[in-house]
Residue frames relative to the residue before (quaternion, step in Angstrom):
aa qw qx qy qz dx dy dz
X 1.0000 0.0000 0.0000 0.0000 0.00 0.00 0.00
X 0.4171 -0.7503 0.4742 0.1954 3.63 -0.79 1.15
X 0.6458 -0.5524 0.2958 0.4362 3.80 -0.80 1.47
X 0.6856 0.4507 -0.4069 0.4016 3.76 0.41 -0.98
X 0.8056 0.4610 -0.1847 0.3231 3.53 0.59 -0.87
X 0.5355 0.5489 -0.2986 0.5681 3.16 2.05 -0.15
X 0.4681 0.6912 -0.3180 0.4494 3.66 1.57 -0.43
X 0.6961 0.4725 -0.1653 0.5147 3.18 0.75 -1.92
X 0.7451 0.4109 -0.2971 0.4332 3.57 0.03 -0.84
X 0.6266 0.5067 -0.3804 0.4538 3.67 1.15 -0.33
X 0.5251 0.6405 -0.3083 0.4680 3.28 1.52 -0.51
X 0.6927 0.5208 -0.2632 0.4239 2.99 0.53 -1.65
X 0.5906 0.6164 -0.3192 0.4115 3.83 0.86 -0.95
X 0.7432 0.4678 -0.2125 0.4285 3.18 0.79 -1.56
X 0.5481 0.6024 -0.3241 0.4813 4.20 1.53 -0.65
X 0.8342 0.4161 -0.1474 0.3306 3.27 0.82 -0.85
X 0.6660 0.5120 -0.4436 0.3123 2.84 1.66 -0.17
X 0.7080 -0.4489 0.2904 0.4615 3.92 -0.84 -0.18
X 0.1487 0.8124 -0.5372 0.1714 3.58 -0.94 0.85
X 0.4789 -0.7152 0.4551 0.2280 3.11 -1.15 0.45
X 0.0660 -0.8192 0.5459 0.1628 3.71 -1.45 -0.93
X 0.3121 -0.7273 0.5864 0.1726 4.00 -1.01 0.40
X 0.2537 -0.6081 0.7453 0.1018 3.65 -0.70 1.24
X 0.2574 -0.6021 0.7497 0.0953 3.89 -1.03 1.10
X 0.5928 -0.4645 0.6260 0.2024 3.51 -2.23 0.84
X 0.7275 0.4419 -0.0679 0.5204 3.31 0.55 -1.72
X 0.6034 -0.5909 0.4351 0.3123 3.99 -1.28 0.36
X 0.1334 -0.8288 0.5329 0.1067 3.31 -0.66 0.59
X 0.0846 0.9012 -0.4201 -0.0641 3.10 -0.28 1.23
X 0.4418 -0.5194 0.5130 0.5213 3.90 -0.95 -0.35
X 0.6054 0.6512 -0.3544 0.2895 3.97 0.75 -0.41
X 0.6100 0.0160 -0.7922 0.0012 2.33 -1.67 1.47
X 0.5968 0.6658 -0.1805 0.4099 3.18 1.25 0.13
X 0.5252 -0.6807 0.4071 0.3085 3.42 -0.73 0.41
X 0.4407 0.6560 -0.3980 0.4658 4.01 1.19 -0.39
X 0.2776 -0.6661 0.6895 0.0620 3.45 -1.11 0.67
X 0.5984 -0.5827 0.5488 0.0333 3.47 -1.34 1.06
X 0.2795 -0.7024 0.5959 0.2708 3.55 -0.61 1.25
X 0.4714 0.7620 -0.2780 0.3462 3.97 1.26 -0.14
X 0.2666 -0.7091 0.5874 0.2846 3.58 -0.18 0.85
X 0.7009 -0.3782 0.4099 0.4446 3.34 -1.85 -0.52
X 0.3136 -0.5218 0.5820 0.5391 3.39 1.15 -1.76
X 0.6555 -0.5835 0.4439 0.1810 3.37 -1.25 1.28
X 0.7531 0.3145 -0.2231 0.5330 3.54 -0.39 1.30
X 0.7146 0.5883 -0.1960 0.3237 3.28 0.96 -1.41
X 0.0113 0.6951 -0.7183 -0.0287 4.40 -0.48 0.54
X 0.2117 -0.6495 0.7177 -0.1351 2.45 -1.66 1.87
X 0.0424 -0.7440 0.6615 0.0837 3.62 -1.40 0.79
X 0.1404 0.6655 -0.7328 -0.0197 3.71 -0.68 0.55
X 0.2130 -0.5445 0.8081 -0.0712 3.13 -2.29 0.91
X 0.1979 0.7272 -0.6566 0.0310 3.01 -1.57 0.32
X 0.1642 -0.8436 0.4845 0.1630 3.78 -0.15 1.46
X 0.1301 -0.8894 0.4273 0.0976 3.25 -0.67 0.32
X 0.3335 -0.6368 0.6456 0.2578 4.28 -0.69 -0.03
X 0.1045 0.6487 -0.7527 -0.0411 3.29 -1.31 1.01
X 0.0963 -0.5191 0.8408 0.1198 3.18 -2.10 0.04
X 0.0459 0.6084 -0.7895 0.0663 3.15 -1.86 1.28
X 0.0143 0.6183 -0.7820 0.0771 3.49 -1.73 1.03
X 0.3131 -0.7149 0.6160 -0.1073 2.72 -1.62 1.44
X 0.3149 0.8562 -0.3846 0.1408 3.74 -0.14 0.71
X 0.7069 -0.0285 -0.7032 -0.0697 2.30 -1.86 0.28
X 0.5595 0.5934 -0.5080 0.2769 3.99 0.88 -0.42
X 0.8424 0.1405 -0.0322 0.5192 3.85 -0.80 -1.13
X 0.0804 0.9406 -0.3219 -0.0728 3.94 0.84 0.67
X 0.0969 -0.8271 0.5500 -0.0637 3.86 -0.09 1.47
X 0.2315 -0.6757 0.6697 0.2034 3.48 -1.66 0.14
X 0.1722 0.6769 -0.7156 -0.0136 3.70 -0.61 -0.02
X 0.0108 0.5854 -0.7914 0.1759 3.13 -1.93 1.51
X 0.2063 0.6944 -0.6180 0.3056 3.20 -1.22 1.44
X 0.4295 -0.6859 0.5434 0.2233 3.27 -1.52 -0.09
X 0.3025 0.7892 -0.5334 -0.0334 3.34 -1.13 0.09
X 0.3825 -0.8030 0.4449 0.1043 3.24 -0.97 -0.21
X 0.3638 -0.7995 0.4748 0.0549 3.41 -1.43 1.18
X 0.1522 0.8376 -0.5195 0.0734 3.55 -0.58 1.10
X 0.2520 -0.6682 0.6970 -0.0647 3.26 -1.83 0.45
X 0.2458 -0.6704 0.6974 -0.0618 2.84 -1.67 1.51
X 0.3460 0.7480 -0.5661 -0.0182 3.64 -0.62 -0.08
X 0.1062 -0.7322 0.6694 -0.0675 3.39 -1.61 0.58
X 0.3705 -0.6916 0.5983 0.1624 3.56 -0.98 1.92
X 0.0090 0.7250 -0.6880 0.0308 4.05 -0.45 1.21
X 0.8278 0.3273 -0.2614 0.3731 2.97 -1.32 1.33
X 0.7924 -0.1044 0.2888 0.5270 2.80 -0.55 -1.94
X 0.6788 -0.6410 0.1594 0.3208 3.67 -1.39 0.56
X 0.3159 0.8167 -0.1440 0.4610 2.59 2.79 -0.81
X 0.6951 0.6747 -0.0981 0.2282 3.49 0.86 -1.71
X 0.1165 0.8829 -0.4428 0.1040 3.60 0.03 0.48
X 0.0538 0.7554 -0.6529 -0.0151 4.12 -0.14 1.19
X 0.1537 0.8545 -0.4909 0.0721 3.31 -1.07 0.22
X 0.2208 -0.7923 0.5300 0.2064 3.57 -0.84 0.93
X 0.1604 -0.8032 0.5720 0.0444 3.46 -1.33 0.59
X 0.0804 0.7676 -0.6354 0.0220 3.72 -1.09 0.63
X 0.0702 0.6494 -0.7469 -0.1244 3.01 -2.01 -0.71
X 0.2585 -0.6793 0.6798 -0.0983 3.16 -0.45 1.97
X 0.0254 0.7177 -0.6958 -0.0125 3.63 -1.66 1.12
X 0.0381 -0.6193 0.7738 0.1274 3.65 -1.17 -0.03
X 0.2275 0.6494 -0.7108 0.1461 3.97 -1.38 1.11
X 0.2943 -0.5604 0.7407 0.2249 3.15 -1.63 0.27
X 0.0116 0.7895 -0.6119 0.0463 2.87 -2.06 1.49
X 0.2894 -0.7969 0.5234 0.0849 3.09 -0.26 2.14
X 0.4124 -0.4683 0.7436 0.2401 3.51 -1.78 0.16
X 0.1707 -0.7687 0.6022 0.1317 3.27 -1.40 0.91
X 0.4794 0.5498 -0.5017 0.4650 3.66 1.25 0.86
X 0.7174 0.2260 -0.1613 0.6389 3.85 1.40 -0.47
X 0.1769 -0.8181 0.5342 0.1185 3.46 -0.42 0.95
X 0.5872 0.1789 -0.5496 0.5666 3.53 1.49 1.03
X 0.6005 0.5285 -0.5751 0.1715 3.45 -0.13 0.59
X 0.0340 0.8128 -0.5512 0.1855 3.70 -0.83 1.35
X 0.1234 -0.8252 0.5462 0.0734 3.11 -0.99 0.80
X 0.4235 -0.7019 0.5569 0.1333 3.62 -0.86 1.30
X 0.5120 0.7376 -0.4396 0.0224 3.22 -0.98 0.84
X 0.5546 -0.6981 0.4453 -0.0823 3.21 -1.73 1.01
X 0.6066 0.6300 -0.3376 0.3480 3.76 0.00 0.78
X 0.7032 -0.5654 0.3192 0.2896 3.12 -1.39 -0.04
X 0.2253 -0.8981 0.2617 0.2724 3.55 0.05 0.35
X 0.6400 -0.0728 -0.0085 0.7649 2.57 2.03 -0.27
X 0.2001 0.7306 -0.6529 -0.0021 3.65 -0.63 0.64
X 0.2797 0.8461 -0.4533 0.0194 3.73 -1.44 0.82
X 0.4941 -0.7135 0.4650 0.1750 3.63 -0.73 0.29
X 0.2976 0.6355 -0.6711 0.2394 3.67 -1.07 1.03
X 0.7245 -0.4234 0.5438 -0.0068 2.45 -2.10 -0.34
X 0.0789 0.7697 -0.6318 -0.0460 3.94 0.38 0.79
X 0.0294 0.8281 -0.5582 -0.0424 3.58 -1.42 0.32
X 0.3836 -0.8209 0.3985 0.1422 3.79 -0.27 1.22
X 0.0692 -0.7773 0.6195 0.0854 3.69 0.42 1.33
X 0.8973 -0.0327 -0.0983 0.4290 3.72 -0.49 -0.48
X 0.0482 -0.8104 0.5829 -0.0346 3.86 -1.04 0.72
X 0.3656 -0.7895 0.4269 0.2468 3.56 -0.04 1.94
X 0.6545 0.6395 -0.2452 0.3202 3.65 1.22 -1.06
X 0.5563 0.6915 -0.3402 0.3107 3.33 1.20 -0.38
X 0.6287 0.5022 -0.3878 0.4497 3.33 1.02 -0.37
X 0.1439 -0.7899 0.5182 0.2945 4.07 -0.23 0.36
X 0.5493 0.5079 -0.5404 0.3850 3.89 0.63 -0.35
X 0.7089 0.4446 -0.4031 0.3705 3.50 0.50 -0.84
X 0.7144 0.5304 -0.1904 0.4148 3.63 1.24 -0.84
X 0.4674 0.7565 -0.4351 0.1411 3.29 1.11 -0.06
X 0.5541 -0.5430 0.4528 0.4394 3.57 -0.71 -0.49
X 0.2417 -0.7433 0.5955 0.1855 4.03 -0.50 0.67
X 0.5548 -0.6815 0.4569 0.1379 3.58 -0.67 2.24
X 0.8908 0.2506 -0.0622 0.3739 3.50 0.61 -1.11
X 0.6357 0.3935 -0.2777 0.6033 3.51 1.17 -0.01
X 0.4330 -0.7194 0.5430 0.0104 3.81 -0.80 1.18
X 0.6997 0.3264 -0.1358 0.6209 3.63 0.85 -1.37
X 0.5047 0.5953 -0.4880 0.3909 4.16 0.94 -0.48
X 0.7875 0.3324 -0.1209 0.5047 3.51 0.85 -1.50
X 0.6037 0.2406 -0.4323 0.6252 4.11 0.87 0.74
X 0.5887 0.5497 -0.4864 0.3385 3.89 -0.11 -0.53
X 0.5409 -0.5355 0.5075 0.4039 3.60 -1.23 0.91
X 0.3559 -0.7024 0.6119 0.0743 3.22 -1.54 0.77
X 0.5527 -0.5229 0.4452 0.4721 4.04 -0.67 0.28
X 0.7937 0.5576 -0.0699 0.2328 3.25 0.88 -2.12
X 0.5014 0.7046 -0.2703 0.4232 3.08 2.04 -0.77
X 0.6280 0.5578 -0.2791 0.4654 3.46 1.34 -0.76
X 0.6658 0.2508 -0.3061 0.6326 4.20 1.06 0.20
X 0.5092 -0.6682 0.5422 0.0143 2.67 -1.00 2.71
X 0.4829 -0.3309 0.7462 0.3170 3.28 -2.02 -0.12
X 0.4090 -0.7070 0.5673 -0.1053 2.87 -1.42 1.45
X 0.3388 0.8163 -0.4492 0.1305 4.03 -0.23 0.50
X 0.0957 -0.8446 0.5028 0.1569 3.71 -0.56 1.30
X 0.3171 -0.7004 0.6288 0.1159 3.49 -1.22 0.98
X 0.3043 0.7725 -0.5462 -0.1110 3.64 -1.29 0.84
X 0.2255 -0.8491 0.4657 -0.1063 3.73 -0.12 1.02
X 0.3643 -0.6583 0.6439 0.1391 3.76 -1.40 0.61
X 0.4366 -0.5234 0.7047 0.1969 3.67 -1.16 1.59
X 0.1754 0.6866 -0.6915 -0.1398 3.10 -2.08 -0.20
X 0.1955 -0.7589 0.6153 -0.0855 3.57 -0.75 1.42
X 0.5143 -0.6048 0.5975 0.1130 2.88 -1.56 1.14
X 0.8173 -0.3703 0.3797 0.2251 3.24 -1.34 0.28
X 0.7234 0.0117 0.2608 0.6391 4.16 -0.33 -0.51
X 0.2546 0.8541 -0.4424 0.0994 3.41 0.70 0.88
X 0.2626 -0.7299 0.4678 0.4236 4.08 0.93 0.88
X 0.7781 0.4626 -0.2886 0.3119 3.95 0.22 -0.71
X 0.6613 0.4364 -0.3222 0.5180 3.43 1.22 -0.17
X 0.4621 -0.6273 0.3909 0.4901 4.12 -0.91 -0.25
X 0.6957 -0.4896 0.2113 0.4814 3.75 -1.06 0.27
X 0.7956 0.3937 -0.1506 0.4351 3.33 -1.10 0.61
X 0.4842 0.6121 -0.4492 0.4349 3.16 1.30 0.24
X 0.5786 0.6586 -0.4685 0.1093 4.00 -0.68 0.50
X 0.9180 0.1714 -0.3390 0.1142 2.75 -1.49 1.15
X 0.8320 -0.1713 -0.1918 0.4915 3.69 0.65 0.32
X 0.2309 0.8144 -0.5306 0.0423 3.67 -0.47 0.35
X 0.7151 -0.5671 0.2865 0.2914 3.43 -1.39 1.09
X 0.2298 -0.7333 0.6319 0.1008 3.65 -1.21 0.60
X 0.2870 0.7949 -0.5332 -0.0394 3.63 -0.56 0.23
X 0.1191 -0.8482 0.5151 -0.0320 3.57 -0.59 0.77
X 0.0765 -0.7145 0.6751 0.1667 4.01 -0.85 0.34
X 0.2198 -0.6511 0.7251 0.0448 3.66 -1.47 0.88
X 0.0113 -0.6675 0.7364 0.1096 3.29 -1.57 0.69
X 0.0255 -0.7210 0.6620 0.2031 3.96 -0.95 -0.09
X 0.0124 0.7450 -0.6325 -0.2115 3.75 -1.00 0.43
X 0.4289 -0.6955 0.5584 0.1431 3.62 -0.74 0.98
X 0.0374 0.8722 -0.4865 -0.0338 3.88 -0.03 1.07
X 0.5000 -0.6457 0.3527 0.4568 3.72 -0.43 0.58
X 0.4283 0.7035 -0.4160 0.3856 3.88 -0.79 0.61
X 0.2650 -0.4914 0.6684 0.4915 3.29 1.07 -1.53
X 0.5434 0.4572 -0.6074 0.3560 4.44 -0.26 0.60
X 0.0243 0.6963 -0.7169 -0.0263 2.86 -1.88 0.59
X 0.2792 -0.7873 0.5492 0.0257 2.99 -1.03 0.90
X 0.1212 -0.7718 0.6242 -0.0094 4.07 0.08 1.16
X 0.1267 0.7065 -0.6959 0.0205 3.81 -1.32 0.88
X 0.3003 -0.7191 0.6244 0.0535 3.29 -1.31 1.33
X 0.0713 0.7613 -0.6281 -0.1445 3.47 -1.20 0.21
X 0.1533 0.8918 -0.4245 0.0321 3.85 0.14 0.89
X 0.3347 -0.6720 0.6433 0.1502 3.49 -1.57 0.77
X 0.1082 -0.7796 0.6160 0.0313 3.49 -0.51 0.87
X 0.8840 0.1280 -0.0715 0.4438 3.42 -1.46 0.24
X 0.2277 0.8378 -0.4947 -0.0403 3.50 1.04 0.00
X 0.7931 0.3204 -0.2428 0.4575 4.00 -1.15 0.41
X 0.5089 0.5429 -0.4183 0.5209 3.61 1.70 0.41
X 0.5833 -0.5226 0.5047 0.3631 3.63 -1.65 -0.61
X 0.7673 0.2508 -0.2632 0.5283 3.50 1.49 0.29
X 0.0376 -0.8548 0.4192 -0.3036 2.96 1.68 1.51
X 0.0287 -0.8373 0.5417 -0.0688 3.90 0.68 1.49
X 0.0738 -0.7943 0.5636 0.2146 2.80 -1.96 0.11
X 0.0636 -0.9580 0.2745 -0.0531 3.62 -0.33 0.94
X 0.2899 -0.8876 0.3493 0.0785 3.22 -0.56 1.36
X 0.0609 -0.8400 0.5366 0.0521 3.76 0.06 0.35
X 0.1924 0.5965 -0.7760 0.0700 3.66 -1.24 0.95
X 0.2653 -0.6905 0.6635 -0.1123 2.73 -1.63 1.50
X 0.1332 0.7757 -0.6167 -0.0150 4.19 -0.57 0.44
X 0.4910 -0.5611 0.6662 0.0165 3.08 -1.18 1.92
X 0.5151 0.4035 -0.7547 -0.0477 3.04 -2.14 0.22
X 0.6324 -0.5878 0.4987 -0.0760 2.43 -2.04 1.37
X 0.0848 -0.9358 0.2806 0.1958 3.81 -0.03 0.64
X 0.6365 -0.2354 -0.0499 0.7328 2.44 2.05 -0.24
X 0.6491 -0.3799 0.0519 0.6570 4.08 -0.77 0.34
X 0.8083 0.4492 -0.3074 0.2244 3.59 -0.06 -0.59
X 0.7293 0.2943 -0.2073 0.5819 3.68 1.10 -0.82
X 0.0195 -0.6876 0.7258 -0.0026 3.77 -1.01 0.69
X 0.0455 -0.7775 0.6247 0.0561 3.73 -1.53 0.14
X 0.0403 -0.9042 0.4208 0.0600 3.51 -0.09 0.77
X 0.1110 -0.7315 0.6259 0.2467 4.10 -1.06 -0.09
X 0.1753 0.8789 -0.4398 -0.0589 3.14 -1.60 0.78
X 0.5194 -0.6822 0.4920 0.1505 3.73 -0.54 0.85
X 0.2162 0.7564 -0.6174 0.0041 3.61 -0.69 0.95
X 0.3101 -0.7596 0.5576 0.1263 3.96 -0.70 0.73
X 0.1338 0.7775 -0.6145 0.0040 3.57 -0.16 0.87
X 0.0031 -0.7998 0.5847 -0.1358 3.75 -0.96 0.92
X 0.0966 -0.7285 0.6210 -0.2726 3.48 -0.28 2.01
X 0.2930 -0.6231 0.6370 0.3466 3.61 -1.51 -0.71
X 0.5871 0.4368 -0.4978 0.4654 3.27 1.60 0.59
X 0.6853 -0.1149 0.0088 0.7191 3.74 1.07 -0.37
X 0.3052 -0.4948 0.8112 -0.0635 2.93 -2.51 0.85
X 0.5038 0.6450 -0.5599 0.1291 3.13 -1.50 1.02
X 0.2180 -0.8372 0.4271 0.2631 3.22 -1.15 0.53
X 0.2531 -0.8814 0.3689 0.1514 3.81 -0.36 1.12
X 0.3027 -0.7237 0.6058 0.1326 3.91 -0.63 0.38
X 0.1900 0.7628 -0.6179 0.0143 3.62 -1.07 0.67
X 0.1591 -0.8204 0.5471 0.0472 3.45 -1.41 0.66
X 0.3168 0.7024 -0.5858 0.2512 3.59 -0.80 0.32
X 0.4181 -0.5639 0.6898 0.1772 2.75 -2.26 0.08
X 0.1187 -0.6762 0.7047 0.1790 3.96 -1.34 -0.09
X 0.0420 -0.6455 0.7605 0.0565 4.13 -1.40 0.45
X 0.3047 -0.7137 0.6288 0.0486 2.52 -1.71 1.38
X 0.2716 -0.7504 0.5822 0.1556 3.50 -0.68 1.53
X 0.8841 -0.0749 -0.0297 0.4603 3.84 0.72 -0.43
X 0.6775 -0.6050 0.0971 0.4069 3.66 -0.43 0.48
X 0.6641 0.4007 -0.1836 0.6040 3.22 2.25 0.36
X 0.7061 0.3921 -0.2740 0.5221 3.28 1.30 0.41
X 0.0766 -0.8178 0.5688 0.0433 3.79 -0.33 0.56
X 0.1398 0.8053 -0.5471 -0.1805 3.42 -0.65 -0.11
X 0.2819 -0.8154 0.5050 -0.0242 4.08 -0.93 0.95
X 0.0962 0.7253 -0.6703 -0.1240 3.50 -1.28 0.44
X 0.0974 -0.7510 0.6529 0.0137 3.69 -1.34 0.37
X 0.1755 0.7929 -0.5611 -0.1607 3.17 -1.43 -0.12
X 0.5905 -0.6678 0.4432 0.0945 3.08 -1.24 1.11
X 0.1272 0.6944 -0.6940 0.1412 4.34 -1.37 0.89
X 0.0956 -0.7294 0.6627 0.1405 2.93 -1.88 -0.31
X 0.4964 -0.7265 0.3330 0.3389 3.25 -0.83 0.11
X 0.4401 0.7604 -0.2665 0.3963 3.79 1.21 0.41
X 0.3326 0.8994 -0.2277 -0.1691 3.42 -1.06 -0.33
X 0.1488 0.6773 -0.4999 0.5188 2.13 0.75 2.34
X 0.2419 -0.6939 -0.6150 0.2859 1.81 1.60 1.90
X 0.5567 -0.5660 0.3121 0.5218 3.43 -1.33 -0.16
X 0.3146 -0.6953 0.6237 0.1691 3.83 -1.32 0.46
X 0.1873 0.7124 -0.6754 0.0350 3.23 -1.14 0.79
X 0.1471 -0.8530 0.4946 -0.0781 3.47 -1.05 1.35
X 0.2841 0.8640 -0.4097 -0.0697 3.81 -0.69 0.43
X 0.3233 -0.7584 0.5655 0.0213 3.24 -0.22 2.02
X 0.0727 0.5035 -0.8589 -0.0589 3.22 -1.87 0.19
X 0.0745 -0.7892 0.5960 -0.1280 3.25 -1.62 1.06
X 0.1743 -0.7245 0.6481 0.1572 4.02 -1.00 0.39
X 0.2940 -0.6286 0.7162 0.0745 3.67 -1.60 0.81
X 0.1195 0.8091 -0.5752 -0.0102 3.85 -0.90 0.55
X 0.1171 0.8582 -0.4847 -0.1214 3.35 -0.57 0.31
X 0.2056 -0.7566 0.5051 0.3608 3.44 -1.30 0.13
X 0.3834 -0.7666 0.4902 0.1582 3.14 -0.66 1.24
X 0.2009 -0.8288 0.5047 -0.1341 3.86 -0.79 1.15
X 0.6599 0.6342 -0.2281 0.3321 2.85 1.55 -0.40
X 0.4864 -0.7196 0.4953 0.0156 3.48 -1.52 0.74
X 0.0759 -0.7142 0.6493 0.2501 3.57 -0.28 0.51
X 0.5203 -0.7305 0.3914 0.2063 3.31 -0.88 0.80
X 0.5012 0.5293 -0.3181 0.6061 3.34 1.40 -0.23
X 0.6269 0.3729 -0.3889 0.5627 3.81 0.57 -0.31
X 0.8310 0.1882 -0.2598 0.4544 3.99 0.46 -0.30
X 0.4296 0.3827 -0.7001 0.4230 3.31 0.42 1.12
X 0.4991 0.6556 -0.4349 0.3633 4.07 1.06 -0.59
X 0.4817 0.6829 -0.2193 0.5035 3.39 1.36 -1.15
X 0.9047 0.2953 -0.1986 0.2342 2.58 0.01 -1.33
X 0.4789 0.7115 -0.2048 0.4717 3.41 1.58 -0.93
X 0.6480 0.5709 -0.2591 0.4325 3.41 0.88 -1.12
X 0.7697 0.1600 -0.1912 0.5877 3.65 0.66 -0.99
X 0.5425 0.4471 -0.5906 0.3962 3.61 0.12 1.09
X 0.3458 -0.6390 0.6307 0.2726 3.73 -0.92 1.29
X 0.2435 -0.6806 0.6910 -0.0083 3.31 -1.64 0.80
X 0.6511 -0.5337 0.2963 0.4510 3.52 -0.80 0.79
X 0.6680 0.5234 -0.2850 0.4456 3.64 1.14 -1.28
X 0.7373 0.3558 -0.3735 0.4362 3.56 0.65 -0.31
X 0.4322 0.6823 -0.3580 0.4684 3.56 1.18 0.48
X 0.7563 0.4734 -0.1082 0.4384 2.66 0.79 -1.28
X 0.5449 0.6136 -0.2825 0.4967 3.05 1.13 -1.02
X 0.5305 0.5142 -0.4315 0.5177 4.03 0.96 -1.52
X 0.8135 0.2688 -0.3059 0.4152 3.18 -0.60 -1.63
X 0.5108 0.6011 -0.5455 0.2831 3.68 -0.27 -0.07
X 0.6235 0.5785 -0.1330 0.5089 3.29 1.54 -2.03
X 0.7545 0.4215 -0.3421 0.3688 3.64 0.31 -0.70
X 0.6494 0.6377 -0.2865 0.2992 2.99 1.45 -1.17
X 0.6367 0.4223 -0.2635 0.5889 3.29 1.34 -1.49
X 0.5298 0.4305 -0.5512 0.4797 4.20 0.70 -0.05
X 0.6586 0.4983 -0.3982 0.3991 3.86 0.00 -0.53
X 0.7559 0.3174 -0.3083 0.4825 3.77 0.45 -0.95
X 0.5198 0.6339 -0.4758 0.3186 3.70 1.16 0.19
X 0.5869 0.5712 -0.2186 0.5306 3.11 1.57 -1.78
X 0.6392 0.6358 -0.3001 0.3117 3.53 0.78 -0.82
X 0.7335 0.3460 -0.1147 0.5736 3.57 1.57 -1.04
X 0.6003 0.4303 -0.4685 0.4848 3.50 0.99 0.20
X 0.5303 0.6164 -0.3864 0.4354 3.43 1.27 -0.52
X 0.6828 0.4620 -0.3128 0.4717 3.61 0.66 -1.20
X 0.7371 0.5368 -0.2643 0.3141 3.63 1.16 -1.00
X 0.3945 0.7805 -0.2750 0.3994 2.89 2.08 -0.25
X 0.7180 0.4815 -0.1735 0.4717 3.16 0.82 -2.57
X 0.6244 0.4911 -0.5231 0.3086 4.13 0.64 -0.98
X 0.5073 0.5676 -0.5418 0.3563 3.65 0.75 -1.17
């Protein structure tokens, strides 16, 4: 069986097997950061995050270029189905100009996608689902902040999805166009404190010539509900590019569906060097249903024999009331 197809079918195993998930009060985003959540949205729920951003890159001392421009990251997502369930589109549209600094008129304009695609995230196994084990311990202060054994086996969640490139794309390597496979695993481990800890493992463009691989660790901590601040590390390693990025920032939540974030992004290299600074907002609209609250629903507006009964009971004993003031009426 050929690696790409032994992938998929491991995948396919891992979708099918039985698992849980956690619909969050509060927005869950993938922002400020580039790491994806082993965390659906929650069934029902559409989510938009963006996040424009300013780069400068300078390459030196061999072939030596500048490129400064703008662009911008975004995201669609939407919990279909099940709570587990996660479709979603993803990009990151730029437009810069990139001068040579041996010809001070040579420059190239450019415009495109750098990556834009479409899949499918899905939460196979989730330690958190159980609530007796998760509860909170009434009497013991250090039980419910102290490092736990269990805290250390992540939520579990496979992602697989379809690139799509444009033609003569300046941002991609030659010859790169139109569809190729994405596949990606996510863990999250949820540590007591307010930390999180978010690992990617991803295969981009697979069966192309810029057939990457890429690692992403991200660490959350939370200071309280509203202010969080996170660092992260992503490793990206191709024969069309190699590098290792660094990002920092913070995101505040103004309401339990609206977030808003800024970060910025370097490395330590330069060949070339990257510097980036995004600020960004997450919004969602939240549709969702705990199912236990709409079978209640539902029950309520179906008549049952007993609430019949009950009526007629009520009218009956209302009729023989009217019935004796009436009579008490005629003696007067």
């Amino acid at each position: 069986m050929k690696p790409f197809k032994s992938t998929l079918f491991i995948l396919f195993c891992l979708i099918t097997t039985c698992c849980f998930s956690q619909y969050t009060e509060v927005i869950n985003s993938n922002r400020p950061g580039v790491s994806r959540s082993a965390f659906s949205v929650g069934k029902n729920v559409v989510q938009f995050e963006i996040g424009p951003y300013f780069v400068k890159e300078k390459r030196t001392p061999a072939t030596t270029y500048e490129v400064s421009g703008l662009g911008a990251d975004f995201a669609a997502r939407y919990g279909l189905l099940f709570e587990e369930l996660e479709i979603n589109i993803e990009g990151n549209y730029q437009n810069d100009i990139k001068k040579y600094t041996y010809n001070a008129d040579a420059e190239d304009k450019r415009a495109n996608f750098k990556h834009l695609s479409f899949g499918a995230k899905y939460l196979v196994y989730d330690p958190y689902k159980n609530e007796e084990a998760n509860k909170p311990n009434l009497y013991s202060w250090k039980a419910n902040h102290g490092f736990k054994w269990n805290d250390l086996i992540p939520a579990i969640a496979v992602y697989a999805g379809i690139n799509y490139d444009t033609k003569n794309n300046p941002y991609t390597a030659p010859g790169i166009e139109g569809f190729s496979p994405k596949i990606m695993i996510a863990t999250q481990n949820n540590f007591s404190g307010g930390w999180v800890l978010v690992m990617n493992l991803i295969k981009d463009r697979i069966g192309t010539n810029q057939s990457d691989f890429q690692y992403i660790l991200t660490l959350t901590h939370s200071f309280n509900p509203k202010w969080v601040i996170f660092g992260e590390t992503q490793g990206i390693q191709s024969e069309f590019y190699a590098d290792n990025l660094f990002r920092v920032g913070g995101a505040h939540l103004l309401s339990k569906d609206f977030q808003l974030d800024a970060a910025i992004t370097f490395n330590t290299k330069d060949t070339p060097s990257v510097f980036n600074a995004s600020l960004g907002a997450s919004y969602r609209l939240d549709f969702h249903r705990d199912p236990e609250a709409e079978n209640t629903n539902d029950n309520s507006f179906k008549p049952t024999k007993r609430n019949k009964s009950s009526r007629k009971n009520k009218d009956s004993s209302d009729n023989k009331i009217n019935k004796r003031k009436k009579k008490a009426i005629d003696f007067d």
